[in-house]
C-alpha positions as semicolon CSV with decimal commas, in nm:
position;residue;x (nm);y (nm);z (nm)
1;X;1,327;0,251;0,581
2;X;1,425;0,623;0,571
3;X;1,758;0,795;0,671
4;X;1,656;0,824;1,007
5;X;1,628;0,419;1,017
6;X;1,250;0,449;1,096
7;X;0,989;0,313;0,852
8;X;0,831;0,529;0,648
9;X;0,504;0,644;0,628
10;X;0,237;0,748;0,356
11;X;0,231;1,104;0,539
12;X;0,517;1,328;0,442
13;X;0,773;1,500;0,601
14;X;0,647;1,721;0,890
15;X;0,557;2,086;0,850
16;X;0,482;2,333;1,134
17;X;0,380;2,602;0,869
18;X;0,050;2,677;1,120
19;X;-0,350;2,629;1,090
20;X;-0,365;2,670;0,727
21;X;-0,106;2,425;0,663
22;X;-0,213;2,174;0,939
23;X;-0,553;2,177;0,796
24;X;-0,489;2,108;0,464
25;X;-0,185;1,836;0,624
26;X;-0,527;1,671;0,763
27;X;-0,758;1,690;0,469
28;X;-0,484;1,527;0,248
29;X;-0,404;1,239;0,547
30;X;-0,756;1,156;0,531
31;X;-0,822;1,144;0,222
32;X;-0,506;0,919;0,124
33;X;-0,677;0,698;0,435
34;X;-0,960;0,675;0,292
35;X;-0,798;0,536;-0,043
36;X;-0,582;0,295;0,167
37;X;-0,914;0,165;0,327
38;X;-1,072;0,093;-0,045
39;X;-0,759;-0,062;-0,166
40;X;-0,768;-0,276;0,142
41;X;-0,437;-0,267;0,264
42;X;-0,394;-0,306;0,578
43;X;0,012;-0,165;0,599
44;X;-0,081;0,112;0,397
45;X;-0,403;0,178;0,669
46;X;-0,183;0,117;0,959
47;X;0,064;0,375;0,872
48;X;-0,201;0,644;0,983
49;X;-0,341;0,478;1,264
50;X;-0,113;0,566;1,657
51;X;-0,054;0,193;1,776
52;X;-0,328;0,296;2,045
53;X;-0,573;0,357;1,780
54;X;-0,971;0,248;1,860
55;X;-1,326;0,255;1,659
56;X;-1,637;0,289;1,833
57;X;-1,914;0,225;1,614
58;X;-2,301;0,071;1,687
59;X;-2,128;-0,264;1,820
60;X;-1,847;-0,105;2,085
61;X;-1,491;-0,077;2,069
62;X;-1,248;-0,199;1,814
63;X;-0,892;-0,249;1,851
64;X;-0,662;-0,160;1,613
65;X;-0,522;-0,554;1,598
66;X;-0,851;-0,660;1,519
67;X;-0,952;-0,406;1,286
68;X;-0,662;-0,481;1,071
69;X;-0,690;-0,844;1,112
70;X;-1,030;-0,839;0,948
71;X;-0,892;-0,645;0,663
72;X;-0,594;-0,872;0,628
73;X;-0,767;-1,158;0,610
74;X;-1,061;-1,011;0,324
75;X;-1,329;-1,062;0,632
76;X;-1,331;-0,679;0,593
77;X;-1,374;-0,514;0,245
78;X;-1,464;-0,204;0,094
79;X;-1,523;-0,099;-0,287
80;X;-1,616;0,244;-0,243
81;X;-1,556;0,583;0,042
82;X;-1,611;0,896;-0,067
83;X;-1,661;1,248;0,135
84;X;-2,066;1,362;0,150
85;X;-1,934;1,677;0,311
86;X;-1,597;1,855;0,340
87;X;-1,438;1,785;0,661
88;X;-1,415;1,992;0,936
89;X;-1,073;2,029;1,115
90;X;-1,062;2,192;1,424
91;X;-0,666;2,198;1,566
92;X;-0,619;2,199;1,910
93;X;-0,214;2,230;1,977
94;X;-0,092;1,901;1,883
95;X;-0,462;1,717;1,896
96;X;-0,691;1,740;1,580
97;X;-1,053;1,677;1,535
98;X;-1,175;1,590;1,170
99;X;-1,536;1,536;1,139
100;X;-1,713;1,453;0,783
101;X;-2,019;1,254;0,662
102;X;-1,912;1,007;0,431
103;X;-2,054;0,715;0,253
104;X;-1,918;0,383;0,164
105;X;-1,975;0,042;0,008
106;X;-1,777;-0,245;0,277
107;X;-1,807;-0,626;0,263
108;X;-1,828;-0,766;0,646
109;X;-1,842;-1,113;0,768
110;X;-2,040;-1,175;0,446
111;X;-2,239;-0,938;0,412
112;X;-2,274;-0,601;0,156
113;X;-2,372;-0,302;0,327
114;X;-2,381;-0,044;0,009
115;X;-2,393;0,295;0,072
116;X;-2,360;0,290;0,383
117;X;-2,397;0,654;0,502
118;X;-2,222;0,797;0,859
119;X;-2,041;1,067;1,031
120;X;-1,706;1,027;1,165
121;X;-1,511;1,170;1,368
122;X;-1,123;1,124;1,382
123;X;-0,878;1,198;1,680
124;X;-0,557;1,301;1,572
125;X;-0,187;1,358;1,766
126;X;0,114;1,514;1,631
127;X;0,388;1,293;1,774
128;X;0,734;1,390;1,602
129;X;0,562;1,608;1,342
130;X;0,398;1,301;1,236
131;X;-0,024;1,319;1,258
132;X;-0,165;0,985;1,370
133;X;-0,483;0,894;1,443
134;X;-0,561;0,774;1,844
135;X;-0,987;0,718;1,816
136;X;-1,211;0,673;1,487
137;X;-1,608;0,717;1,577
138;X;-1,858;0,602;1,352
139;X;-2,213;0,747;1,387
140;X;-2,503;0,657;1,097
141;X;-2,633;0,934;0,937
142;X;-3,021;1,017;1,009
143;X;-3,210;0,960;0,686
144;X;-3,380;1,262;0,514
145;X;-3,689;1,404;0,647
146;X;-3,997;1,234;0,525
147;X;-3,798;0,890;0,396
């Protein structure tokens, strides 16, 4: 718990030091999300999700709850994530878009999906000087021309 009696998060204290800083704020946030999602913990993932959070990939809408359940209970598993292109932030007042194609190797319901290759885009609000993320979307990649 910190001084102010409110748990802690893996983001640090909040900075209104303007685009440049709020950019690089949300390159580092996703990033250290990205290593929370390989290490599979789900605290460590919750801490940058808003408690409304959704993904909406090829098979609907997922819940936050749920998401996290499948990770806590190994259903949900991933070995690799790593950043095809270097995201693009786009701040809005106290909403943020970051977009990036990424690729990953997960472990779902049984099944290895290496390499998996997609866009996302994340939704982000600054509540508190805090940025959390509302909405993931999930998008596969096209392959290359000719493949």
């Amino acid at each position: 718990m910190g001084e102010s009696g409110e748990d802690e998060t893996a983001e640090p204290a909040p900075d209104r030091g303007g685009p440049d800083t709020d950019h690089a704020r949300l390159t580092a946030i996703v990033d250290d999300w990205a290593a929370a999602i390989v290490a599979n913990d789900a605290a460590r993932i919750a801490d940058f999700m808003a408690d409304e959070w959704v993904i909406v990939s090829e098979s609907g809408i997922t819940e936050r709850e749920a998401f996290l359940d499948h990770v806590r209970s190994g259903d949900l598993t991933h070995s690799a994530m790593e950043a095809v292109t270097p995201p693009r932030v786009r701040v809005h007042g106290e909403t943020a878009l970051v977009t990036a194609r990424i690729t990953n190797t997960a472990h779902y319901g049984g099944q290895r999906f290496d390499a998996a290759d997609e866009w996302t885009t994340d939704v982000f609000v600054r509540r508190d000087g805090h940025w959390r993320c509302v909405l993931s979307h999930i998008t596969p990649a096209a392959p290359p021309a000719g493949s």
